[in-house]
Backbone as a printed PyTorch tensor [residue, N CA C, xyz], in Angstrom:
tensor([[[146.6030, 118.7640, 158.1030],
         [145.5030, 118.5130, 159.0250],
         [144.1960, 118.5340, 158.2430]],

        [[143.2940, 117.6040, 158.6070],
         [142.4470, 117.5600, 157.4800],
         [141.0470, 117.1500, 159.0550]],

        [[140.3700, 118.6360, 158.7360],
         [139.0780, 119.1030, 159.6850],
         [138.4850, 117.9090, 160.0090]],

        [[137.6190, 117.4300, 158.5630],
         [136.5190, 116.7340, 158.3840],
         [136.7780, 115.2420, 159.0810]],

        [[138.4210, 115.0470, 158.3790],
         [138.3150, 113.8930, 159.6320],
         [138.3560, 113.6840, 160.9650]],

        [[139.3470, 114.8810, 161.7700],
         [138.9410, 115.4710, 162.9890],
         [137.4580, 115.2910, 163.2060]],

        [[136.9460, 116.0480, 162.5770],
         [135.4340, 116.3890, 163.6470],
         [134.6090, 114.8910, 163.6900]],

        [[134.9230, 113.9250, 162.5380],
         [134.5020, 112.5200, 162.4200],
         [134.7710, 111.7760, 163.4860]],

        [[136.7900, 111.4330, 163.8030],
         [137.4540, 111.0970, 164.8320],
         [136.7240, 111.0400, 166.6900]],

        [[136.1330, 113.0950, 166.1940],
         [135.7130, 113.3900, 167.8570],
         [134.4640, 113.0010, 167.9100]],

        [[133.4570, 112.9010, 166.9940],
         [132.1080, 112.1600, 166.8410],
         [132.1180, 111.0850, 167.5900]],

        [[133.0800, 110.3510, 166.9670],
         [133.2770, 108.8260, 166.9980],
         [133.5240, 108.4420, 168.5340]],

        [[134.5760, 109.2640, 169.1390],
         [134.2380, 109.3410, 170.2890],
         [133.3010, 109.7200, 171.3980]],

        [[133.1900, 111.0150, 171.0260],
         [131.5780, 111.0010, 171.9170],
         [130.6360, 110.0900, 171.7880]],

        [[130.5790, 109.2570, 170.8600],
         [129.3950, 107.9600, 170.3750],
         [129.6490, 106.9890, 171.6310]],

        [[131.2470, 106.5980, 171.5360],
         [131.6210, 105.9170, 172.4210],
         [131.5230, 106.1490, 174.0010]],

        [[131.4940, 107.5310, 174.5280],
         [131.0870, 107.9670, 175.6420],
         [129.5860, 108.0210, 175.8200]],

        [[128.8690, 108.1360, 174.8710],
         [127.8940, 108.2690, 175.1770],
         [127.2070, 106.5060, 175.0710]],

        [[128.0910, 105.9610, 174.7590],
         [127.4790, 104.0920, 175.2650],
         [127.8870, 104.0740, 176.1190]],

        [[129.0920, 104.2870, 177.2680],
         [128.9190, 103.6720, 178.2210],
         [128.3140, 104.5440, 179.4270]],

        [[128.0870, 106.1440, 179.0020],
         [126.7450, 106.6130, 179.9540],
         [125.4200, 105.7830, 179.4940]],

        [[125.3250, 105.2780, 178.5350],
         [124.1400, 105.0370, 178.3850],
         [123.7610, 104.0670, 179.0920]],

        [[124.9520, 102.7190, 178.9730],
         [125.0780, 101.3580, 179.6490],
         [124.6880, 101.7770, 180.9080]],

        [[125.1550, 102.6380, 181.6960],
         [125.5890, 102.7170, 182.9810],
         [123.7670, 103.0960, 183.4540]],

        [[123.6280, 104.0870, 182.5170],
         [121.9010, 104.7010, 183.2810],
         [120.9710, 103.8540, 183.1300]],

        [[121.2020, 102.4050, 182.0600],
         [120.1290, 101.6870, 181.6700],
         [120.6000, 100.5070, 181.8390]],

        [[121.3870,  99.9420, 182.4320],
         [121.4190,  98.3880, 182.6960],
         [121.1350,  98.2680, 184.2640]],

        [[121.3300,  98.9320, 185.1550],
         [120.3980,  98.6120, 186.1560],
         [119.7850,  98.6740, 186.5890]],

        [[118.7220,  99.2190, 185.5780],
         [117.1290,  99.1000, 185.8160],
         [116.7720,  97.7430, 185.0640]],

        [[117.3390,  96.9290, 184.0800],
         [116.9760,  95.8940, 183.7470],
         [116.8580,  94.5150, 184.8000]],

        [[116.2420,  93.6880, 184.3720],
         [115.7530,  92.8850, 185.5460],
         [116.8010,  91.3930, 184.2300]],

        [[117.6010,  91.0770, 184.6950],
         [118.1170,  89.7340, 184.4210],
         [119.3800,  89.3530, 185.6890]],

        [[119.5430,  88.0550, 185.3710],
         [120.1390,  87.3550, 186.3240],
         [121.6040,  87.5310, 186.3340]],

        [[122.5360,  87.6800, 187.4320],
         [123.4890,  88.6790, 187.7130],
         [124.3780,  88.2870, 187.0880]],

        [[124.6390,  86.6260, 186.6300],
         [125.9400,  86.3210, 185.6910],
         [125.5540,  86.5920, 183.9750]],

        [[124.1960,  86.9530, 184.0250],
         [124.1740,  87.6260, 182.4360],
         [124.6940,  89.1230, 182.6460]],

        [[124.1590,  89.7000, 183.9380],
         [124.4820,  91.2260, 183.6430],
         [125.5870,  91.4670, 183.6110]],

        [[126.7610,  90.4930, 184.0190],
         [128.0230,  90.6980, 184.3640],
         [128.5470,  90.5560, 182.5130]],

        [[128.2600,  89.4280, 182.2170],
         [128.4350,  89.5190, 180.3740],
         [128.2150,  90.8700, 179.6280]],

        [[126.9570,  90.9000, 179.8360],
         [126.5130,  92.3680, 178.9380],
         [127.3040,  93.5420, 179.1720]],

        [[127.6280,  93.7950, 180.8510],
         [128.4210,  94.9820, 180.9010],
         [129.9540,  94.8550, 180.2070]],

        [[130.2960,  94.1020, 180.4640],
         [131.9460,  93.1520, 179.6180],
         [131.4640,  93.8770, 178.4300]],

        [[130.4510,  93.2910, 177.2950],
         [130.2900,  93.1110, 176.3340],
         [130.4500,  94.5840, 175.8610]],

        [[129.3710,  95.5380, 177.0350],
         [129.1290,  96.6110, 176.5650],
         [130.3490,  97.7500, 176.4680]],

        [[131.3220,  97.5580, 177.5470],
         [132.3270,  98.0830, 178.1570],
         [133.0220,  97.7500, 176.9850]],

        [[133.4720,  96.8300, 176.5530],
         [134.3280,  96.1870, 175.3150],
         [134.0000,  97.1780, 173.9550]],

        [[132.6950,  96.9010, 173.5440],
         [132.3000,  97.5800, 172.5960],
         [132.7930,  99.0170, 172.5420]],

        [[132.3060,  99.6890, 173.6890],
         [132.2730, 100.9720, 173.9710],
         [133.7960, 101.3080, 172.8350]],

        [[135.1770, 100.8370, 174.0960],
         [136.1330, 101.0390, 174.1510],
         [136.5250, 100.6810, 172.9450]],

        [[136.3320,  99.3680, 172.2300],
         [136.6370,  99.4480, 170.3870],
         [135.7590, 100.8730, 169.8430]],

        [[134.9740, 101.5390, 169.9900],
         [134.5110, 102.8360, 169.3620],
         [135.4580, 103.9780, 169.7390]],

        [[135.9100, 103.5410, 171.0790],
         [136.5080, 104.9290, 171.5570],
         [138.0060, 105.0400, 171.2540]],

        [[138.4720, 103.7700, 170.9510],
         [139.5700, 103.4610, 170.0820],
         [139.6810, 104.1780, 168.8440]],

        [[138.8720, 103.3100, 168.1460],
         [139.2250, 103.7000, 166.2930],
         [138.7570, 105.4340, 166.4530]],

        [[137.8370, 106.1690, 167.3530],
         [137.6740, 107.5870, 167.0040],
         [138.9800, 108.0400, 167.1530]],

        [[139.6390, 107.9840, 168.8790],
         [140.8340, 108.7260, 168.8010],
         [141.7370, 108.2200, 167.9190]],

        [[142.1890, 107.3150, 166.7270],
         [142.8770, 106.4640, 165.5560],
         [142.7700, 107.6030, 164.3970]],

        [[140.8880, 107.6210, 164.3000],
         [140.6710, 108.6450, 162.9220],
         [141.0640, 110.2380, 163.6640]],

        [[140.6480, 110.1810, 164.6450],
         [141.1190, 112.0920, 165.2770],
         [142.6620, 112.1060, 164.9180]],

        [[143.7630, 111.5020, 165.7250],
         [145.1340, 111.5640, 165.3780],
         [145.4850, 111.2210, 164.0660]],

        [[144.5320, 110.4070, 162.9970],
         [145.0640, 110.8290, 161.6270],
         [144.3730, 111.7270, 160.8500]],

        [[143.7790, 112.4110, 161.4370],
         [143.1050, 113.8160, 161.0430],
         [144.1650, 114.7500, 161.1170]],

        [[144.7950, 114.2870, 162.3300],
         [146.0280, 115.5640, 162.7070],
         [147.1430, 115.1860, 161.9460]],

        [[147.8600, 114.3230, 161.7510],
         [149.2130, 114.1660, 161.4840],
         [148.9900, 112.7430, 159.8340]],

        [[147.9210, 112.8340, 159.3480],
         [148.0390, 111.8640, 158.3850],
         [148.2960, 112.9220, 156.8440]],

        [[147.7870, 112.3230, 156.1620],
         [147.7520, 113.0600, 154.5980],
         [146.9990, 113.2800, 154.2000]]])
């Protein structure tokens, strides 16, 4: 088990939680037209979830890698 990449892994995730609270508190106060906002949230939601991916990837090879 190797810490440093753990605590990297769980970083990586909270980064990712903390985009899509962020998305969520700050895209609808923006003023654009509803088939862009519908993109951006996709976009943002997407993103998020590739971050929140590869963290839990590096966390579980923190735990069980070499």
């Amino acid at each position: 088990m190797n810490v440093g990449t753990v605590a990297v892994g769980a970083g990586v995730v909270a980064l990712g939680v903390g985009i899509l609270y962020g998305a969520k508190r700050l895209l609808p106060r923006t003023e654009m037209p509803d088939e862009i906002a519908t993109y951006v949230r996709l976009l943002t939601a997407l993103f998020a979830g590739v971050v929140i991916t590869l963290g839990l990837l590096v966390t579980l090879f923190g735990f069980f890698g070499a």
